[in-house]
C-alpha positions in Angstrom: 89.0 127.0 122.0 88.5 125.3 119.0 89.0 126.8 115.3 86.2 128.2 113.5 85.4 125.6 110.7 86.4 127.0 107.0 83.2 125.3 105.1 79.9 125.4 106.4 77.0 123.7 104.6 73.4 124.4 106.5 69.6 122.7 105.9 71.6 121.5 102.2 68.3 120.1 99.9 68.9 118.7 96.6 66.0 116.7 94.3 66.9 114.7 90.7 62.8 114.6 89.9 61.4 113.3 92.5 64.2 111.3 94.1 65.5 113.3 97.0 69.2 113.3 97.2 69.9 115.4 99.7 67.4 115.7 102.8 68.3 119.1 104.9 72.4 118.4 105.3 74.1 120.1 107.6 78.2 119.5 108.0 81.4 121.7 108.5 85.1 121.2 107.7 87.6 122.7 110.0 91.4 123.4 110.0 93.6 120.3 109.2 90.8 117.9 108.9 90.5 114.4 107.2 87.9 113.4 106.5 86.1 110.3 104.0 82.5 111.3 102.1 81.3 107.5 102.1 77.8 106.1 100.9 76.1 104.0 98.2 76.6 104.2 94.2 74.5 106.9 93.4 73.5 108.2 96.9 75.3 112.0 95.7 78.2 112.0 97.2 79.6 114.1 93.9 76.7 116.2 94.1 77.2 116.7 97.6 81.0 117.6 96.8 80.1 120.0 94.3 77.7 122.1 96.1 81.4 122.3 99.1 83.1 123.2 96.5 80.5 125.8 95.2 78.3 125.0 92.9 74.7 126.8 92.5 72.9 123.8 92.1 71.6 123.0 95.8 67.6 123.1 95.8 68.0 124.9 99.8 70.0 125.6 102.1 73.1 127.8 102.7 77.0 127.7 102.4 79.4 129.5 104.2 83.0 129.8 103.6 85.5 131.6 105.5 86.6 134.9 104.2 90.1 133.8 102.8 89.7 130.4 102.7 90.8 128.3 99.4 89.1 125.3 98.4 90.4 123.0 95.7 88.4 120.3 93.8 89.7 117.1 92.2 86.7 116.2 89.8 86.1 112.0 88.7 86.9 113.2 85.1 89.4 116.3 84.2 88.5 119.4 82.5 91.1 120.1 80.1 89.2 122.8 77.9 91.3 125.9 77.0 94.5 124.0 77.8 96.9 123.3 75.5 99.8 121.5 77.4 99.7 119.8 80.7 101.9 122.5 82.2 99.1 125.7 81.3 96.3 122.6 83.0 98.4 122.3 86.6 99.1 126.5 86.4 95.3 127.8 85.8 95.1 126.7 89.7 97.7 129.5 90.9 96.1 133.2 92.0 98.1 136.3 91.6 99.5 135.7 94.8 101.8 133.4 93.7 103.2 135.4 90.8 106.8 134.7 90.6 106.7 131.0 92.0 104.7 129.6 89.1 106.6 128.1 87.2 109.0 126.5 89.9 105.5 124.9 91.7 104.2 123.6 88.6 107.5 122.5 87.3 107.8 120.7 91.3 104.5 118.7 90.8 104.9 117.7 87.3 108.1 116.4 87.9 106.4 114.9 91.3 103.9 113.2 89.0 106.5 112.2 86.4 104.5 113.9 83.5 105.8 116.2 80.6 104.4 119.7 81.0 104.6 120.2 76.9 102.4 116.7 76.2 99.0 118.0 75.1 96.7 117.3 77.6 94.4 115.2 74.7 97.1 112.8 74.8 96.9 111.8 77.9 96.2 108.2 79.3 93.9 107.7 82.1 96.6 107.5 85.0 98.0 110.2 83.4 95.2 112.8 83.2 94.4 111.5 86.8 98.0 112.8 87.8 97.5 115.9 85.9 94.5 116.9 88.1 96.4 116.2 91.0 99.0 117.8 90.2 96.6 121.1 89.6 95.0 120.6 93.1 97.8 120.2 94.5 100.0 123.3 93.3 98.6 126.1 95.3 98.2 124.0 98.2 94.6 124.8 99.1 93.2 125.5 102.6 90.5 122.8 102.0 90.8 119.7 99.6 87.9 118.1 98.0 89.0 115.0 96.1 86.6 113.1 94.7 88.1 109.0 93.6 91.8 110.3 93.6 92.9 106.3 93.0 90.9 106.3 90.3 93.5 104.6 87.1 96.4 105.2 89.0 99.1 102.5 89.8 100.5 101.3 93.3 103.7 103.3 93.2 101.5 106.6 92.6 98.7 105.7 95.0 101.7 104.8 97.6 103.3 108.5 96.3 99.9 110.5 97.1 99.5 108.4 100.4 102.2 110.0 101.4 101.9 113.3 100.0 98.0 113.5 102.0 99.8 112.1 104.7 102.2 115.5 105.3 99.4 117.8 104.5 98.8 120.5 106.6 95.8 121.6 105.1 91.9 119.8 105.5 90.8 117.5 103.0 87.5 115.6 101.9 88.3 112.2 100.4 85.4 110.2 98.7 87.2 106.7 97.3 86.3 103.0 97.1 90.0 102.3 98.2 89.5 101.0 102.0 93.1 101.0 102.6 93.6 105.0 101.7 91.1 105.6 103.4 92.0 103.6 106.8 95.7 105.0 106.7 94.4 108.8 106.0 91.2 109.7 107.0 90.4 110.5 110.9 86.7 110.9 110.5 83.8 109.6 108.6 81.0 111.6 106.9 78.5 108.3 106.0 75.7 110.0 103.5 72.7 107.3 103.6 69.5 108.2 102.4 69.6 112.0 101.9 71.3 112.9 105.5 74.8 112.7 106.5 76.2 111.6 109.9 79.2 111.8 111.1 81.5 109.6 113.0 84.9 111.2 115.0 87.0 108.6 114.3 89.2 106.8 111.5 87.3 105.0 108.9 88.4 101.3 110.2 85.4 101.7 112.2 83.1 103.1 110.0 82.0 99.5 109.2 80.6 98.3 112.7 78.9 101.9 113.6 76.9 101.8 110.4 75.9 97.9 111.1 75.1 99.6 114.6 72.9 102.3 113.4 71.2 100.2 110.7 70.3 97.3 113.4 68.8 100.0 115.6 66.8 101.4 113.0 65.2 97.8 112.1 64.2 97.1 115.8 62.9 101.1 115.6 61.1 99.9 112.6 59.7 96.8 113.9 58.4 98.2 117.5 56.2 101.1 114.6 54.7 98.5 113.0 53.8 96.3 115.9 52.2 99.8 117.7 50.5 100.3 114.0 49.4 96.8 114.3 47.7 96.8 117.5 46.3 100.4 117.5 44.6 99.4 113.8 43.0 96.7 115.4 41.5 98.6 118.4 40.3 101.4 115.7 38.9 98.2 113.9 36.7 97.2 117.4 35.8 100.2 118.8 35.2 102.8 116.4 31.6 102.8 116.3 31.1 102.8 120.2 34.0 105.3 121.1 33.9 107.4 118.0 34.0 111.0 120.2 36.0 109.9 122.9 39.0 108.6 120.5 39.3 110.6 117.7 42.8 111.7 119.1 44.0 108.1 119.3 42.7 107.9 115.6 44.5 111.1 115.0 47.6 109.8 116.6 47.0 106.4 114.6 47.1 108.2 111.1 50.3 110.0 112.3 52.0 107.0 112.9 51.1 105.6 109.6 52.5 108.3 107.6 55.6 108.3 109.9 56.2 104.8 109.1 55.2 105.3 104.4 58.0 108.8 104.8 60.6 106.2 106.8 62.7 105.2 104.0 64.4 101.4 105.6 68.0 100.6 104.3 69.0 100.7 100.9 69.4 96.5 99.6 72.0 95.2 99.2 73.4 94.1 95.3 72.9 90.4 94.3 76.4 89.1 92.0 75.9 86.4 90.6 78.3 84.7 88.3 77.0 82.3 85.5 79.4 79.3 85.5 79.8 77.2 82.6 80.8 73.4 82.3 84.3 72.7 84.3 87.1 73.6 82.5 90.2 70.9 83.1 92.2 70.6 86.0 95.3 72.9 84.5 93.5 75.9 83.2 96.8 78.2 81.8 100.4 76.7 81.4 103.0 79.7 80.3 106.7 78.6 79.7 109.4 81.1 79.2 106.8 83.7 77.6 108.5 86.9 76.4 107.4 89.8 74.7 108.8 93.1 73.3 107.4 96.5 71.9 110.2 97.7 69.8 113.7 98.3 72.4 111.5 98.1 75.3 111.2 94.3 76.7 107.3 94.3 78.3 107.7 90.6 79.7 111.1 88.7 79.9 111.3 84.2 80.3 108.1 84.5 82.5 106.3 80.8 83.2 103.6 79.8 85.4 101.0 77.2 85.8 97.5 78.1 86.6 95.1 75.7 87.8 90.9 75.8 87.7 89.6 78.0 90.8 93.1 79.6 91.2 92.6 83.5 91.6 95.4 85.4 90.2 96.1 89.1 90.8 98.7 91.2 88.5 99.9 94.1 89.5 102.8 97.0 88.8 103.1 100.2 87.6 100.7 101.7 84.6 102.3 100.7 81.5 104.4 97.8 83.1 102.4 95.2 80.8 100.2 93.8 83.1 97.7 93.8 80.1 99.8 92.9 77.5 101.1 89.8 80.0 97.1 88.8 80.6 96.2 89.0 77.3 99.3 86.8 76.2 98.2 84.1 79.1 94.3 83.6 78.1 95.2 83.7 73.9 94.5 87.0 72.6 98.6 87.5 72.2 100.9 85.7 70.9 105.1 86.2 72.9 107.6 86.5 71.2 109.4 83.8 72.6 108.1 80.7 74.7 104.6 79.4 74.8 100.9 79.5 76.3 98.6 76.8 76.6 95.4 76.6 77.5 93.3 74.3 79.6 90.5 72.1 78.2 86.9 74.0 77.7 88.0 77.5 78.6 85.2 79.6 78.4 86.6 83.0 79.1 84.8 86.3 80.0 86.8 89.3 80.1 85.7 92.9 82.0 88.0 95.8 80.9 88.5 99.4 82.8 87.3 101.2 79.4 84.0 100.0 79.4 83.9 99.7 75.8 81.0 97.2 76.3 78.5 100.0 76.9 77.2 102.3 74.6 76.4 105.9 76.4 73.2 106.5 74.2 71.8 103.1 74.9 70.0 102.4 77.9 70.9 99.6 80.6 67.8 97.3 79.7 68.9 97.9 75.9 72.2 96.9 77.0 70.8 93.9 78.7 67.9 92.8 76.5 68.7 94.4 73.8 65.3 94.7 71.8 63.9 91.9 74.4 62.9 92.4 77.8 64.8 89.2 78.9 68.3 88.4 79.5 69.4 84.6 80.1 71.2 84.7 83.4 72.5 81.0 84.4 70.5 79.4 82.2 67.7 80.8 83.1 65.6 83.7 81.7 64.8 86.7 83.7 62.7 89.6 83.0 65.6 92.5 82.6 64.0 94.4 85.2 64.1 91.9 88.1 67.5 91.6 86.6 68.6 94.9 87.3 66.9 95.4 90.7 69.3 92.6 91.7 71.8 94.9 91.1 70.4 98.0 92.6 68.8 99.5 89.7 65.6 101.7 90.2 63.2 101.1 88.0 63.2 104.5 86.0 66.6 104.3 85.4 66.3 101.3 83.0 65.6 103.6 80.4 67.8 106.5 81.1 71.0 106.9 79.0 74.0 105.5 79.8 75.3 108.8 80.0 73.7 109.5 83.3 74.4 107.1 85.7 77.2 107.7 87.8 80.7 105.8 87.4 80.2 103.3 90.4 76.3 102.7 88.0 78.4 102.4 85.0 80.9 99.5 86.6 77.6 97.7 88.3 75.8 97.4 84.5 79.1 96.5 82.8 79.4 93.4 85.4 75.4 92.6 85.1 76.0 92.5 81.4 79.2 90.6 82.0 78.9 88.0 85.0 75.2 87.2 83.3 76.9 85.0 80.7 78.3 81.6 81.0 82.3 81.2 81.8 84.7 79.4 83.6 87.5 81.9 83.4 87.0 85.7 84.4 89.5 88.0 83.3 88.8 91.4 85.0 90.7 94.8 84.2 90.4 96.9 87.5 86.8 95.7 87.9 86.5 97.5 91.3 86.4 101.1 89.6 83.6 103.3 91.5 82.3 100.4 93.3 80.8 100.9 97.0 82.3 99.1 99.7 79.4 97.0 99.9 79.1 95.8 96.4 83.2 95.3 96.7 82.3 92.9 99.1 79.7 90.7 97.0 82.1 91.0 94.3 84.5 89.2 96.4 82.2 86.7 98.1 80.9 85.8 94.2 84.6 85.8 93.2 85.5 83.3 96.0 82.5 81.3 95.3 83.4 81.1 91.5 84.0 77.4 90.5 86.1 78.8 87.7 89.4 80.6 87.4 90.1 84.3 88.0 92.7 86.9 86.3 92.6 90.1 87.8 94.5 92.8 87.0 93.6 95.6 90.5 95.2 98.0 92.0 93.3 98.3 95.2 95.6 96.2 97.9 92.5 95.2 100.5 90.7 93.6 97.5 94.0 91.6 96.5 94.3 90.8 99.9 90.6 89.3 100.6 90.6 87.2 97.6 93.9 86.5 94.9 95.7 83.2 95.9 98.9 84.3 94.5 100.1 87.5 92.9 102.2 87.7 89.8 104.0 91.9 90.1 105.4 93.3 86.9 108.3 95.9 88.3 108.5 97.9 84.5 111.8 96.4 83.3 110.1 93.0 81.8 110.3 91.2 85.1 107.7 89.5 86.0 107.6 87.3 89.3 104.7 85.4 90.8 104.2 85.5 95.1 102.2 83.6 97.2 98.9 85.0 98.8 98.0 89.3 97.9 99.6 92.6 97.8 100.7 92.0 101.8 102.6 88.8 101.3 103.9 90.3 97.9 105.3 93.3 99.9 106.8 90.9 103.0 108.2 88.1 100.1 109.5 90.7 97.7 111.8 92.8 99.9 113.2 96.1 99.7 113.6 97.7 96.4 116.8 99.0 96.9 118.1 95.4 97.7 121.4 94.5 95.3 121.0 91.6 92.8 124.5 90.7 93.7 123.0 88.1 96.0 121.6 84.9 94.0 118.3 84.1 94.6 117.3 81.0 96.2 116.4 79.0 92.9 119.6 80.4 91.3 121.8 78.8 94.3 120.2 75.2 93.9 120.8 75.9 89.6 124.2 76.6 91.2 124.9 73.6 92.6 125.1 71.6 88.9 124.0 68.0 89.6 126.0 64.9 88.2 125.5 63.2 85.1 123.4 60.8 86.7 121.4 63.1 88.7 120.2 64.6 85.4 119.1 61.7 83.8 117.0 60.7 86.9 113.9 61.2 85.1 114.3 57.9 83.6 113.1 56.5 80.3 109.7 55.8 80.9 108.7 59.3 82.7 110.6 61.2 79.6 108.3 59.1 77.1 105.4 59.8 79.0 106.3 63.6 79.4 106.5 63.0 75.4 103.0 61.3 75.1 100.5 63.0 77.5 100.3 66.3 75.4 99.2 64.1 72.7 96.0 62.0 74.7 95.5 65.1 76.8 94.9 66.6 72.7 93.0 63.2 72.1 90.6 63.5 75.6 90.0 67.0 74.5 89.4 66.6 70.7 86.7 63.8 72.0 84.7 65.3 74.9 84.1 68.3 72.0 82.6 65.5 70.3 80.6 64.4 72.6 79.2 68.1 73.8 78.2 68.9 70.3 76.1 65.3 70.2 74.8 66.2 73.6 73.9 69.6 72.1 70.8 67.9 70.3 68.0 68.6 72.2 66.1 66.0 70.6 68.6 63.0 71.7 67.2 61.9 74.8 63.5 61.2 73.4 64.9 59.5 70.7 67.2 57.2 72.1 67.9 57.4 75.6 70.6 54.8 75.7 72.6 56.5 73.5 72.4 59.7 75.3 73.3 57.5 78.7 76.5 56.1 77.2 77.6 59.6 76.2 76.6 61.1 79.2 79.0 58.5 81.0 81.6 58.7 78.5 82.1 62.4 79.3 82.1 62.2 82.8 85.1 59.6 82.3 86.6 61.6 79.7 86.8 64.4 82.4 88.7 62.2 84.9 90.9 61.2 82.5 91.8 64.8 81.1 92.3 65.7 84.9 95.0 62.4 85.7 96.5 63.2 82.6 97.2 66.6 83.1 98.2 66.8 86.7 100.7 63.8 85.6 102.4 66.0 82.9 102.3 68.5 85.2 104.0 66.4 88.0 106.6 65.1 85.5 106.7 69.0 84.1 107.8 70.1 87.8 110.3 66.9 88.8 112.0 67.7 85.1 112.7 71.4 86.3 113.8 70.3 89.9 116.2 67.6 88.3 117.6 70.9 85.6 116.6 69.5 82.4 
């Protein structure tokens, strides 16, 4: 016989003016249960975990909990009022009943989470308020877990830790998270909330994706065969009206039904439209680092790192927080200078960079303000658009273009910072954990725009299927200043890398050929006229560049070609030569770069 579920939620309503939210849910949690709350941004799965974990604010509708049951909630963003260390934050979730064993279960988790119990909880980092909260849930070990983003800012390691910490839990849990990995390796059964209801699906979240393409193909033939019955039943009202007007008033009845079943039917939420604007082609060799190092006082960040990044290379960094994944991007696209060794950049870089803080959007302006500003267009591609066709593309109702900032939800937030962001011209996308509160299905445009991209990416991610679907190689900074560039995403990282625990007794393979010291001869291999030409290419790759500026800014005049179209011919041809050239010239240097290395000079 089975269990009698813990949480019960019956005929659930819940209205935001007159948008329904929740449409009559009706769902239970039982014993040991884990399960994923997935939907669209915005489609109230945080309202929907709320009103589990108790709060008044359902519009109809009854929950039921059983008598001695605990519930735990892990909110998107931290309460920490009335706290004043992190240690007095994780205790406030321990009843009387567990007087005695306080301070060794807080103590447990905090050391668990690797966080000081004395910090002030104000000083916390993202990642390390996240941990905090976990921490709290996690203390009294709850009957039923309701955890709404728990990947949200943290690292690998941790998201690997709490992985396996979900993993051993006895107790049921509710996971809503744009991570498809966690959920795949935790969750047995899907909760899909689409349109104000919630079905459910008894089995892992792997195969959530086909049984929602399922369900929303049926309802589009469903759809379909209404509108064709509409069709032909207005036309017969149309014929015979006047001569059958007492014998059919049922059918016309019957007819006016099926029109208003068919204006209630709400059809599939669209789907977002990610465009990126793409400026002129930057060179061939977008970002050459060589022997880059950087220190914050004692603490070496990045130690003789070098790499060479070319134009539509996508490049993934990951590590733990605090590792220097930013501090290493911003060294490699100019905004930081190392230490030691040097960065240079590709010809016409035209970077845009997306960070995690979205410090690019004001919470009292409003997304068209933030688009338009005082306008209501915003040049997309080189093309204007009114901002409200704009932000449709990118699933924005209409009334929320002028709502604060301040209410839309955090997967809204991410979707207007890339609008804003992907809107201008670039040719190198630097992104800071741009898949934040994203939906599956805008993840997935993200990527396909990403892989379309005729530019270079830097992404610094922690989510390992999103790695995996689009970086081509995968630089991981392991928090003692190495940094070390992989092949392919996280999985190859993982299968190249090797165990942790691994001794470094063992040379590695590019140490054993250093090893083996080449002759005299061998050495000077590179012969006179390569090492003069190594010598000269920086200085007409300088020259190419210097020139095609040039001829961009005379290009520039709008009023050239009327006035003298041969001139504006010859440039035009000059800088699509000028653009061949740069590229010979700088895979040559880099050719004669690589074959200097190999020789150990």
């Amino acid at each position: 016989m089975a269990a009698a579920p813990l949480l019960t939620l019956a005929g659930i309503r819940f209205h935001l003016g007159d948008q329904t939210i929740l449409d009559g849910v009706d769902l239970s949690i039982e014993p040991g249960e884990r399960v994923s709350l997935v939907g669209r941004n915005g489609a109230g799965k945080s309202t929907l975990l709320r009103i589990l974990a108790g709060a008044p604010i359902a519009d109809g509708g009854t929950r039921f909990v059983q008598p001695g049951t605990t519930v735990a909630t892990l909110p998107q963003e931290p309460d920490f009022t009335g706290h004043g260390t992190v240690a007095h934050y994780v205790a406030g979730a321990l009843h009387d009943s567990h007087h005695g064993h306080t301070d060794y279960r807080v103590e447990a988790l905090l050391d668990e989470v690797k966080l000081d119990g004395h910090r002030a909880p104000s000083a916390l980092s993202g990642g390390e308020a996240r941990r905090a909260a976990l921490a709290r849930v996690l203390v009294a070990e709850p009957d039923v877990m309701l955890l709404d983003e728990p990947t949200n800012h943290l690292d690998l390691p941790t998201i690997e830790w709490l992985e396996a910490r979900l993993a051993a839990w006895r107790g049921a849990y509710v996971l809503v998270s744009h991570d498809r990995r966690f959920l795949s390796n935790l969750t047995r059964a899907v909760l899909w909330l689409d349109r104000g209801i919630v079905r459910r699906l008894d089995k892992g979240y792997e195969a959530f994706e086909q049984w929602s393409t399922d369900i929303l193909e049926r309802e589009a033939t469903e759809r379909h065969k209404l509108d064709r019955l509409i069709e032909r039943e207005t036309e017969w009202a149309g014929k015979s009206i006047r001569a059958r007007r007492t014998r059919n008033e049922g059918r016309l009845r019957a007819l006016a039904d099926l029109r208003k079943q068919r204006r209630q039917q709400i059809g599939p939420v669209g789907r977002a439209t990610i465009e990126v604007g793409e400026a002129q082609q930057s060179g061939a060799l977008a970002i050459t680092a060589r022997n880059v190092s950087k220190r914050f006082g004692d603490t070496a960040i990045v130690k003789d790192f070098s790499t060479r990044i070319f134009r539509r290379d996508r490049i993934g960094l990951i590590g733990p927080n605090g590792a220097g994944k930013t501090t290493l991007l911003r060294m490699l696209i100019g905004e930081l200078e190392p230490d030691t060794g040097s960065v240079r950049l590709g010809a016409n870089l035209l970077p845009v960079v997306i960070d995690q803080r979205r410090t690019a959007l004001d919470p009292d302006k409003t997304p068209w303000e933030i688009l338009a500003e005082r306008g209501d267009h915003v040049l997309v591609r080189d093309q204007l658009k009114h901002v409200m066709t704009y932000l449709r593309e990118y699933l924005f109702k209409d009334e929320q273009a002028r709502q604060p900032v301040r209410t839309l939800s955090g997967g809204e937030r991410n979707r207007l910072l890339l609008a804003k962001a992907l809107a201008a011209p670039s040719n190198l996308l630097v992104l800071d954990e741009p898949t934040n509160d994203l939906d599956a299905d805008t993840l997935d445009l993200l990527q396909e725009a990403l892989g379309d991209y005729d530019g270079t990416v830097l992404l610094v991610s922690h989510d390992r299927d999103f790695l995996d679907r689009l970086v081509t190689s995968t630089i991981a900074l392991e928090g003692d200043g190495t940094a070390t560039e992989y092949a392919g995403g996280y999985s190859d990282y993982l299968a190249q890398r090797g165990p942790r625990e691994e001794p470094s007794a063992a040379p590695a393979p590019r140490k054993e050929k250093a090893a083996a010291a080449p002759s005299r001869e061998q050495k000077q291999r590179l012969g006179y006229k390569r090492e003069r030409a190594l010598a000269e290419l920086p200085k007409k790759i300088e020259a190419l560049q210097a020139e095609m500026a040039t001829i961009h800014e005379a290009l520039a005049d709008a009023t050239l070609y009327s006035r003298d179209p041969k001139t504006f011919a010859a440039k035009s041809n000059r800088l699509a030569a000028a653009q061949a050239e740069l590229d010979a010239a700088e895979t040559e240097w880099l050719e004669l770069e690589m074959l200097k290395e190999e020789l150990g000079g």
